[in-house]
mmCIF file of the N, C-alpha and C atoms, coordinates in Angstrom:
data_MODEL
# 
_entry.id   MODEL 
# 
loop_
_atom_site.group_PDB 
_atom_site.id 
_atom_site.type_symbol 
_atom_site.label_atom_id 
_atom_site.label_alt_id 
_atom_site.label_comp_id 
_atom_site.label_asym_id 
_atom_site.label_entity_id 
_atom_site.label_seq_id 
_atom_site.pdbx_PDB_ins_code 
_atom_site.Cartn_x 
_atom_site.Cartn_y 
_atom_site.Cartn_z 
_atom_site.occupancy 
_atom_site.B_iso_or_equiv 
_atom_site.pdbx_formal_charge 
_atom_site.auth_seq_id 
_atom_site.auth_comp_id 
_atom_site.auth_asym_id 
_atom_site.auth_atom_id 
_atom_site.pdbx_PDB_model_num 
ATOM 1   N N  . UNK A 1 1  ? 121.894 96.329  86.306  1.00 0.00 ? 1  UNK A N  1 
ATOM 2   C CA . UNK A 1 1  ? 120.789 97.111  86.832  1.00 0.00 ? 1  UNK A CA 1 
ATOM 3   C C  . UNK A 1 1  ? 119.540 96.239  86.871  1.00 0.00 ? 1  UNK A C  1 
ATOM 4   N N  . UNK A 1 2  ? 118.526 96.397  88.264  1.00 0.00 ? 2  UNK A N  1 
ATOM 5   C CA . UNK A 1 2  ? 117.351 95.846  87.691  1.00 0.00 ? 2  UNK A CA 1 
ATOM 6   C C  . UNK A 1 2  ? 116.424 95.995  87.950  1.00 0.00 ? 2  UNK A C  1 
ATOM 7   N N  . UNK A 1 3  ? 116.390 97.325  86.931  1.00 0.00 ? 3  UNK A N  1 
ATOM 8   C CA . UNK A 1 3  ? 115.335 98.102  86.565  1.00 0.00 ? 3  UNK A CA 1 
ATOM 9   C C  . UNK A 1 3  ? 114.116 98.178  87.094  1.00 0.00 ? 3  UNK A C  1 
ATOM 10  N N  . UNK A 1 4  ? 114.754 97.840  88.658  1.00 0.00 ? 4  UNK A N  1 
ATOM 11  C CA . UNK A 1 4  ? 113.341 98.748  89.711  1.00 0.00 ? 4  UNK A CA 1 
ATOM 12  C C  . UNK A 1 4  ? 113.675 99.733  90.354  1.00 0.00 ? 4  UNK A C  1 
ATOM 13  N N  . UNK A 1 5  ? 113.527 100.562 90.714  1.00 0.00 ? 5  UNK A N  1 
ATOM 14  C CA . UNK A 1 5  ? 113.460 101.666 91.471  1.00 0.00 ? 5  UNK A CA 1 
ATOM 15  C C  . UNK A 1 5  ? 112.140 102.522 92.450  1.00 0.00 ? 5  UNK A C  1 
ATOM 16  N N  . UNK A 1 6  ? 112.539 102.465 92.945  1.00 0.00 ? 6  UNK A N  1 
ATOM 17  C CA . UNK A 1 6  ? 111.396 103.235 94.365  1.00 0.00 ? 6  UNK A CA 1 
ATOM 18  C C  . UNK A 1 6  ? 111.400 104.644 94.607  1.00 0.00 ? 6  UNK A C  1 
ATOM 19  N N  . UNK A 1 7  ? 110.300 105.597 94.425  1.00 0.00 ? 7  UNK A N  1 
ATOM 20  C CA . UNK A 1 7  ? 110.615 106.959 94.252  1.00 0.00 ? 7  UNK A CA 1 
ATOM 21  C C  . UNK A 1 7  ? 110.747 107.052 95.877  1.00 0.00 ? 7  UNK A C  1 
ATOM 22  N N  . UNK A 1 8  ? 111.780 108.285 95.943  1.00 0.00 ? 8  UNK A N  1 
ATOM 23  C CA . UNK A 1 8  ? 111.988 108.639 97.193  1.00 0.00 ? 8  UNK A CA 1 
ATOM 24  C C  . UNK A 1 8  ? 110.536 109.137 97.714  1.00 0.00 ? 8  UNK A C  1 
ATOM 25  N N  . UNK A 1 9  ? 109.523 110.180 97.052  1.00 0.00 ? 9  UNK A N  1 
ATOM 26  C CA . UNK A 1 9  ? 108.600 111.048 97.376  1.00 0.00 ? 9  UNK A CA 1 
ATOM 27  C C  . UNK A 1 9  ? 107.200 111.164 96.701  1.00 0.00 ? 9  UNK A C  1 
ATOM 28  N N  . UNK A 1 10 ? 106.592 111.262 97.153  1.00 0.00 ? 10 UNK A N  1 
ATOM 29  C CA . UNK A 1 10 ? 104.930 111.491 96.536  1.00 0.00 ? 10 UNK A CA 1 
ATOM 30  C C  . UNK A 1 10 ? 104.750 112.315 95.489  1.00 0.00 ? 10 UNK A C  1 
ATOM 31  N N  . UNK A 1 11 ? 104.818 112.583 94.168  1.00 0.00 ? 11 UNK A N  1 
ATOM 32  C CA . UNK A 1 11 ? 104.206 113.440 92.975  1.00 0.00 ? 11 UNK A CA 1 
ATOM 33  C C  . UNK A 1 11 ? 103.944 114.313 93.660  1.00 0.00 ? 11 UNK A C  1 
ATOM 34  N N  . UNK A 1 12 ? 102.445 113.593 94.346  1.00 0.00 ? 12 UNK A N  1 
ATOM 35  C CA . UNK A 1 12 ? 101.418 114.623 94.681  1.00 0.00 ? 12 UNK A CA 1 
ATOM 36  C C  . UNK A 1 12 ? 101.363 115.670 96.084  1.00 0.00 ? 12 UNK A C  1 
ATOM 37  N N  . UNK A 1 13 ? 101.965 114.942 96.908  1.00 0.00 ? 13 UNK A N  1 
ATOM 38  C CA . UNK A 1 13 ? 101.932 115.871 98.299  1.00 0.00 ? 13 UNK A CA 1 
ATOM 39  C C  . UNK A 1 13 ? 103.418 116.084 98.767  1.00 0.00 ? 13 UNK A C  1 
ATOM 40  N N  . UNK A 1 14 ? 104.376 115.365 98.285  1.00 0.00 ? 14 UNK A N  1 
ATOM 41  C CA . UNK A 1 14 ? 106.069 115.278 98.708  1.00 0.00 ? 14 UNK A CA 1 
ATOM 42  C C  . UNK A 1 14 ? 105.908 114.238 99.873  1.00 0.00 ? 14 UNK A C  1 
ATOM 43  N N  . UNK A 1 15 ? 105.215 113.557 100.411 1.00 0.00 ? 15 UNK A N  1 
ATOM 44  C CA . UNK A 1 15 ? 105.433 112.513 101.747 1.00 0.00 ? 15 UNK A CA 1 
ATOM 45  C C  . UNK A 1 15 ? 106.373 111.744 101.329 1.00 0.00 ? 15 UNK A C  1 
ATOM 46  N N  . UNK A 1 16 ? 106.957 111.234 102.068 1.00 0.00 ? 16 UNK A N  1 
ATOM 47  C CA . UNK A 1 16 ? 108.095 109.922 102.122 1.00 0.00 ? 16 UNK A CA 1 
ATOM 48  C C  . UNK A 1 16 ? 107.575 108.520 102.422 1.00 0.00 ? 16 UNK A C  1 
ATOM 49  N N  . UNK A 1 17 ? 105.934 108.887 102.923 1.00 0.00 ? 17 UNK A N  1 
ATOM 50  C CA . UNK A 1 17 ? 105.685 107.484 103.675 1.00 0.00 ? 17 UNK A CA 1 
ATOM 51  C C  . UNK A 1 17 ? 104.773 106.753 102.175 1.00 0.00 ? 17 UNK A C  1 
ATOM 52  N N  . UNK A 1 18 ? 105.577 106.046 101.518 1.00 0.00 ? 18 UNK A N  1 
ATOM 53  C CA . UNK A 1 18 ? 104.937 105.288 99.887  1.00 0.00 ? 18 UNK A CA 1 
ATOM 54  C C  . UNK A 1 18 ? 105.390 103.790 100.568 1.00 0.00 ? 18 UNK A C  1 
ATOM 55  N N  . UNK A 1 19 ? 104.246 103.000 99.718  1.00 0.00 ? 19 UNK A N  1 
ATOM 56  C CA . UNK A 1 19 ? 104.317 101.641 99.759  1.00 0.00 ? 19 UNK A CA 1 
ATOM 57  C C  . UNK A 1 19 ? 104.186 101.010 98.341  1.00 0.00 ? 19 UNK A C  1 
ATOM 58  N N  . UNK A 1 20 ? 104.592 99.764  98.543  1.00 0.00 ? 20 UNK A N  1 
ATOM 59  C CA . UNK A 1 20 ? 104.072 99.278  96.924  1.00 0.00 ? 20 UNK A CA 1 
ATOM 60  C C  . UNK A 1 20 ? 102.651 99.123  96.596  1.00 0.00 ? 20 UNK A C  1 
ATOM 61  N N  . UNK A 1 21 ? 101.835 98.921  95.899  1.00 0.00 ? 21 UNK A N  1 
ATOM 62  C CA . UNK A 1 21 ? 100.371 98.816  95.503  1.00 0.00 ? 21 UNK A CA 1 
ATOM 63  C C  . UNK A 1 21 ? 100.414 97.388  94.906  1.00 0.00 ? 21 UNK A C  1 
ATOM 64  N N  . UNK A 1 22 ? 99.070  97.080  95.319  1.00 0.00 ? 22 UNK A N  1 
ATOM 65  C CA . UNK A 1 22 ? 98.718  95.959  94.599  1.00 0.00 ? 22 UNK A CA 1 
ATOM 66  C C  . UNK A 1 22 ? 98.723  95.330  93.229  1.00 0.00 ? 22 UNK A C  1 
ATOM 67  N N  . UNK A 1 23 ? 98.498  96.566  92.342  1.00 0.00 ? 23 UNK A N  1 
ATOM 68  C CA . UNK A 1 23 ? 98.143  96.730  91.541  1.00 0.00 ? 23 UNK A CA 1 
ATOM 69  C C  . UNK A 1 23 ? 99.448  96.021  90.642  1.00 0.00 ? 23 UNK A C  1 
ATOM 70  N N  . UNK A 1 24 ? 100.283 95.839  91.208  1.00 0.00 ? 24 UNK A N  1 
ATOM 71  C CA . UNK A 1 24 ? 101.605 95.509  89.910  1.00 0.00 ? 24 UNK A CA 1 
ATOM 72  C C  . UNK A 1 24 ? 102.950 96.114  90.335  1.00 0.00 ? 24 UNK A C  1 
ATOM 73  N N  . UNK A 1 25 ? 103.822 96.200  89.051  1.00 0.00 ? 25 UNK A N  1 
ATOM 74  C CA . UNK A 1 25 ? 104.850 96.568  88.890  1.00 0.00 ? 25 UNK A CA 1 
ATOM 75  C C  . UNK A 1 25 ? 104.519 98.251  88.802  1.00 0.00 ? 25 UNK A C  1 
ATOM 76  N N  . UNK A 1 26 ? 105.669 99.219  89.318  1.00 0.00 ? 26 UNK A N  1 
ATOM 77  C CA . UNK A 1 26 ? 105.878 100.089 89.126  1.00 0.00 ? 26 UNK A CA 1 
ATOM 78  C C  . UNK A 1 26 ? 105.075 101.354 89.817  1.00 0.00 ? 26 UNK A C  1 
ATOM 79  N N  . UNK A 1 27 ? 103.835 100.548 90.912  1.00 0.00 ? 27 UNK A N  1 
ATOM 80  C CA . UNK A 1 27 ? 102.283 100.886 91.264  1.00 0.00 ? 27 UNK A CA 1 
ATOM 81  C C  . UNK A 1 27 ? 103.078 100.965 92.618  1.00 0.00 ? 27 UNK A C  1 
ATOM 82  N N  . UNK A 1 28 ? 102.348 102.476 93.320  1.00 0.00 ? 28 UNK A N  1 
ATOM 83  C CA . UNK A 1 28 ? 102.863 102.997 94.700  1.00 0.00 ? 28 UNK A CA 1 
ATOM 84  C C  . UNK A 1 28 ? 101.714 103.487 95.159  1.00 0.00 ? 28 UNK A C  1 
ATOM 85  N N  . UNK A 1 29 ? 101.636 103.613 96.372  1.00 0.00 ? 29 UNK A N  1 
ATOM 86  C CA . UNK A 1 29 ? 100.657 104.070 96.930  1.00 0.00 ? 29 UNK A CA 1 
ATOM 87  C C  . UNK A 1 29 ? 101.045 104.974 98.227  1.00 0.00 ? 29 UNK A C  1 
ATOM 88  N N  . UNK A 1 30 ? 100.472 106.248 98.328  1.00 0.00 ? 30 UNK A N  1 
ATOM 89  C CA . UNK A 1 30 ? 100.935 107.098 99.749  1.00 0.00 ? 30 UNK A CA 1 
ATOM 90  C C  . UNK A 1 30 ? 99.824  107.298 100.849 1.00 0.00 ? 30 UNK A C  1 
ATOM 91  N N  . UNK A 1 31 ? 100.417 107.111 101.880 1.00 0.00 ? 31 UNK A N  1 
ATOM 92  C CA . UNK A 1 31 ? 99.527  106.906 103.045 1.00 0.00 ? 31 UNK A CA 1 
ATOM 93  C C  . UNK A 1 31 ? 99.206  108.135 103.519 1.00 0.00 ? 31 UNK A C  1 
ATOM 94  N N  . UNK A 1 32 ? 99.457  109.367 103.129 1.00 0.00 ? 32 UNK A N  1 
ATOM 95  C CA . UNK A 1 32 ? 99.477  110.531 103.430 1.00 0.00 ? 32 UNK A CA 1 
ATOM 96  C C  . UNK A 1 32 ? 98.324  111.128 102.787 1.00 0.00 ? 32 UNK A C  1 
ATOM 97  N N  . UNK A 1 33 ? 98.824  110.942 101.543 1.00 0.00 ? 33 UNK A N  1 
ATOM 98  C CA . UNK A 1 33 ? 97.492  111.944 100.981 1.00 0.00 ? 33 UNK A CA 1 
ATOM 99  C C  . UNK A 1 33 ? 96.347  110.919 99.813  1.00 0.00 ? 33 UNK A C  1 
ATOM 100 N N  . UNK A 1 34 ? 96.737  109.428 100.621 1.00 0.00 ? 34 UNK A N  1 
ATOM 101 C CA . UNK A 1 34 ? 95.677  108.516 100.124 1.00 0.00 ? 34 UNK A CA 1 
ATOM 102 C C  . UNK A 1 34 ? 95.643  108.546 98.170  1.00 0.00 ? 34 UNK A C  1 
ATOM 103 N N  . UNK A 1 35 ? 96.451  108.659 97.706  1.00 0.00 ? 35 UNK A N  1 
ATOM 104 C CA . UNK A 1 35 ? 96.751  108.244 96.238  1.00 0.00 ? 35 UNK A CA 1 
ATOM 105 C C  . UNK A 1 35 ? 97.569  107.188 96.248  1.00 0.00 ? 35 UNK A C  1 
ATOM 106 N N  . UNK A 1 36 ? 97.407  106.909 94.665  1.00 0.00 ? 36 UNK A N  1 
ATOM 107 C CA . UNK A 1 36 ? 97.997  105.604 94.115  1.00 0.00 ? 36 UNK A CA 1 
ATOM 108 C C  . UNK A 1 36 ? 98.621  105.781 92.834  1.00 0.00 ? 36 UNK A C  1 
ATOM 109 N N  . UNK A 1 37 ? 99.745  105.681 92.388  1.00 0.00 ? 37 UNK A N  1 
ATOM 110 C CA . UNK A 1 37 ? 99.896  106.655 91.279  1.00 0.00 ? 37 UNK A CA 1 
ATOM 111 C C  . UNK A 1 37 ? 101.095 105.297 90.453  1.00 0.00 ? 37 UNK A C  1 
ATOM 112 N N  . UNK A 1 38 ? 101.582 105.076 89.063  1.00 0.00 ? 38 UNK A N  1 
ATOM 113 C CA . UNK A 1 38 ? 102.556 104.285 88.594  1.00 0.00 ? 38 UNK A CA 1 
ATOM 114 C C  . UNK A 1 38 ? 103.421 104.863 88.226  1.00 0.00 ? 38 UNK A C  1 
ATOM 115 N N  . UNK A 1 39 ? 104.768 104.719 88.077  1.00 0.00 ? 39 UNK A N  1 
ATOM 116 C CA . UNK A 1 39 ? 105.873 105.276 87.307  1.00 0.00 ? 39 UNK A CA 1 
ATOM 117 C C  . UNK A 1 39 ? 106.507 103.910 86.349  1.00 0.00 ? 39 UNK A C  1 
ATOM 118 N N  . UNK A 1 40 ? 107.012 104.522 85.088  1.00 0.00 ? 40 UNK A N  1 
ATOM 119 C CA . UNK A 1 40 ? 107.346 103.923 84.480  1.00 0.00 ? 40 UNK A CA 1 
ATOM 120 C C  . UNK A 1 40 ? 108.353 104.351 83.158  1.00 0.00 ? 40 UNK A C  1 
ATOM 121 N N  . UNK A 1 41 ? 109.504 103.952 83.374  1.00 0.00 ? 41 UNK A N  1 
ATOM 122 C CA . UNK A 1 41 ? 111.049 104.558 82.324  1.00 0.00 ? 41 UNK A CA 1 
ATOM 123 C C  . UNK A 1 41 ? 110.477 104.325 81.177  1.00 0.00 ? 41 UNK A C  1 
ATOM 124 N N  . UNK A 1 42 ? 111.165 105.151 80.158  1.00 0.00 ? 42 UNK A N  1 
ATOM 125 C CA . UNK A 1 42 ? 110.127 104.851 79.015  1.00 0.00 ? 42 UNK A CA 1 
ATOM 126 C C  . UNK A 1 42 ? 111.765 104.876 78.413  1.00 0.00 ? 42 UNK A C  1 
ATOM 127 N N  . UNK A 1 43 ? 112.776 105.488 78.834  1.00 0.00 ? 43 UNK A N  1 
ATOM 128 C CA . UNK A 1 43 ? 114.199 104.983 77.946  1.00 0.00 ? 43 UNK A CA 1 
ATOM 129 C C  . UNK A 1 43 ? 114.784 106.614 78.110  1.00 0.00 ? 43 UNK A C  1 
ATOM 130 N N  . UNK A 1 44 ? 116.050 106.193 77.082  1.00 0.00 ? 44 UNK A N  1 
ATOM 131 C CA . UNK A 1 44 ? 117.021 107.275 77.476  1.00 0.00 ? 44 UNK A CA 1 
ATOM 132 C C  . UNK A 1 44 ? 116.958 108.628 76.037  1.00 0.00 ? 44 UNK A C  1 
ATOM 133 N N  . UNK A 1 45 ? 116.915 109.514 76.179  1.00 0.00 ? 45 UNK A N  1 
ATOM 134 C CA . UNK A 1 45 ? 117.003 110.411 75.287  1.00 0.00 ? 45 UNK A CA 1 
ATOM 135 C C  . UNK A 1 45 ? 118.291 110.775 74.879  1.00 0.00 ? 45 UNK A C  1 
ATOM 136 N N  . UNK A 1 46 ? 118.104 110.481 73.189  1.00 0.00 ? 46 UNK A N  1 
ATOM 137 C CA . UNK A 1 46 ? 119.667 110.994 72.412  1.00 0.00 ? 46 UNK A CA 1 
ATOM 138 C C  . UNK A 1 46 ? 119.840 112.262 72.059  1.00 0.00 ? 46 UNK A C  1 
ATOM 139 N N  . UNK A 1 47 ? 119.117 113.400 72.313  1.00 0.00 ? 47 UNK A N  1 
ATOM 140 C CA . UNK A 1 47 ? 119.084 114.306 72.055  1.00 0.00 ? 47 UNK A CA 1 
ATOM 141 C C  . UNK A 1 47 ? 120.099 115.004 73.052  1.00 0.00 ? 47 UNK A C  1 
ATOM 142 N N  . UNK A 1 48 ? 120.118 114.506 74.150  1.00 0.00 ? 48 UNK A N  1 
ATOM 143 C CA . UNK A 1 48 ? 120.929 115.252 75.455  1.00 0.00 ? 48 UNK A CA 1 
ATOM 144 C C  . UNK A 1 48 ? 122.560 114.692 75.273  1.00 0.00 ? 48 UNK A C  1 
ATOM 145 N N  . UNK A 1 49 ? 122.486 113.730 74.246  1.00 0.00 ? 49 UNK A N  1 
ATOM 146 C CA . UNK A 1 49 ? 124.041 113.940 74.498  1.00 0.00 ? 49 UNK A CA 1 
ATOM 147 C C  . UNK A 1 49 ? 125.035 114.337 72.850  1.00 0.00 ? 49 UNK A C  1 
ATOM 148 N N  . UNK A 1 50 ? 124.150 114.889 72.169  1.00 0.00 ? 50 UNK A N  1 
ATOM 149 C CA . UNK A 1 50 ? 124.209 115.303 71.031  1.00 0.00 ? 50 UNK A CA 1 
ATOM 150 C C  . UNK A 1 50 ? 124.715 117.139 71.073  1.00 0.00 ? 50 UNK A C  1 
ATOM 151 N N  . UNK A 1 51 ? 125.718 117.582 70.672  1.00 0.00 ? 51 UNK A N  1 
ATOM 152 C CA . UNK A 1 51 ? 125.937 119.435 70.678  1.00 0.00 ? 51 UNK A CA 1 
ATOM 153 C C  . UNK A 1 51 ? 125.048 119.624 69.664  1.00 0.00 ? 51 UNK A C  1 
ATOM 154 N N  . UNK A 1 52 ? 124.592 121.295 70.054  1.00 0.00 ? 52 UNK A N  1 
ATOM 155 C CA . UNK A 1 52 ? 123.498 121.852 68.914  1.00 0.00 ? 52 UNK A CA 1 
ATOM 156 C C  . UNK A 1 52 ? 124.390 122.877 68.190  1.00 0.00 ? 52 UNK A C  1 
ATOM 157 N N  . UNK A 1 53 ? 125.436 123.497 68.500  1.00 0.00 ? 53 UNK A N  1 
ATOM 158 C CA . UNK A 1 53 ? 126.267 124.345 68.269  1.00 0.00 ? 53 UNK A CA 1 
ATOM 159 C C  . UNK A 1 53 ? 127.124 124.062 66.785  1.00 0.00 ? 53 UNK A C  1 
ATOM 160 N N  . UNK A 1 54 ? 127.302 122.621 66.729  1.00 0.00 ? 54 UNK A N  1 
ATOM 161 C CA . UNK A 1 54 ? 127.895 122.266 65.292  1.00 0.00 ? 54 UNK A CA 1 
ATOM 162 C C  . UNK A 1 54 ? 129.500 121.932 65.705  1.00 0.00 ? 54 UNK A C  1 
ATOM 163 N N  . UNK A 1 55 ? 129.985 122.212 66.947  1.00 0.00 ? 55 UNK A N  1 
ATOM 164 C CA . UNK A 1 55 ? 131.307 121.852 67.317  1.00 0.00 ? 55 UNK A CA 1 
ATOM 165 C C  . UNK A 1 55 ? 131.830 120.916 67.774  1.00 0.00 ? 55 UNK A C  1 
ATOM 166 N N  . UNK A 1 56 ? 132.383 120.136 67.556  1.00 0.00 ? 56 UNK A N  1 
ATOM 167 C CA . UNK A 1 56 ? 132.916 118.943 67.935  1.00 0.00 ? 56 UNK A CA 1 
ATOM 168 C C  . UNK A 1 56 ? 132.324 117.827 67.470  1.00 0.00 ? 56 UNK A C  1 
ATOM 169 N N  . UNK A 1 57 ? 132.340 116.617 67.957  1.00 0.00 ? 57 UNK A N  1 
ATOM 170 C CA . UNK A 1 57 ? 131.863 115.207 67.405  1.00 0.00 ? 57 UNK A CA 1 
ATOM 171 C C  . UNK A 1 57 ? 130.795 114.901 68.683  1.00 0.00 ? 57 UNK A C  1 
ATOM 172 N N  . UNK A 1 58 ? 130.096 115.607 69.222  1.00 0.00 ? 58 UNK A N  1 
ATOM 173 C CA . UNK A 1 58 ? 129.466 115.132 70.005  1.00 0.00 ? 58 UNK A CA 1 
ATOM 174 C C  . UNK A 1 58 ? 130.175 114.952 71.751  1.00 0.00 ? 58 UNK A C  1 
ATOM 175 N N  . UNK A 1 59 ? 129.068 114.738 72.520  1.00 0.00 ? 59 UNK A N  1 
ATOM 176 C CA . UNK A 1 59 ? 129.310 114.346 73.834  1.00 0.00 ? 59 UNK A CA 1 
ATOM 177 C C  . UNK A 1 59 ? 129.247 113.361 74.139  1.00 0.00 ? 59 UNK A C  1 
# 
């Protein structure tokens, strides 16, 4: 994997039309509704593959 990814859609308005930003890594910008916004993975949560029920050994 390497660990870039491009959001399909705008946060803020849903447009499709995003570019990269100057600004760096992870930095998008939409031509639509004129924002600039970053995303960034922060990691995977162990809680979601853990049962709360007490049955089994896990998922």
């Amino acid at each position: 994997m390497s660990g870039r990814a491009a959001p399909f859609y705008c946060p803020y308005c849903g447009d499709e039309d995003l570019r990269p930003h100057e600004t760096g890594h992870g930095a998008w910008e939409c031509a639509s509704c004129n924002r600039a916004f970053q995303l960034k993975f922060l990691g995977l949560l162990t809680r979601g593959l853990q049962r709360n029920d007490g049955k089994g050994d896990g998922i």
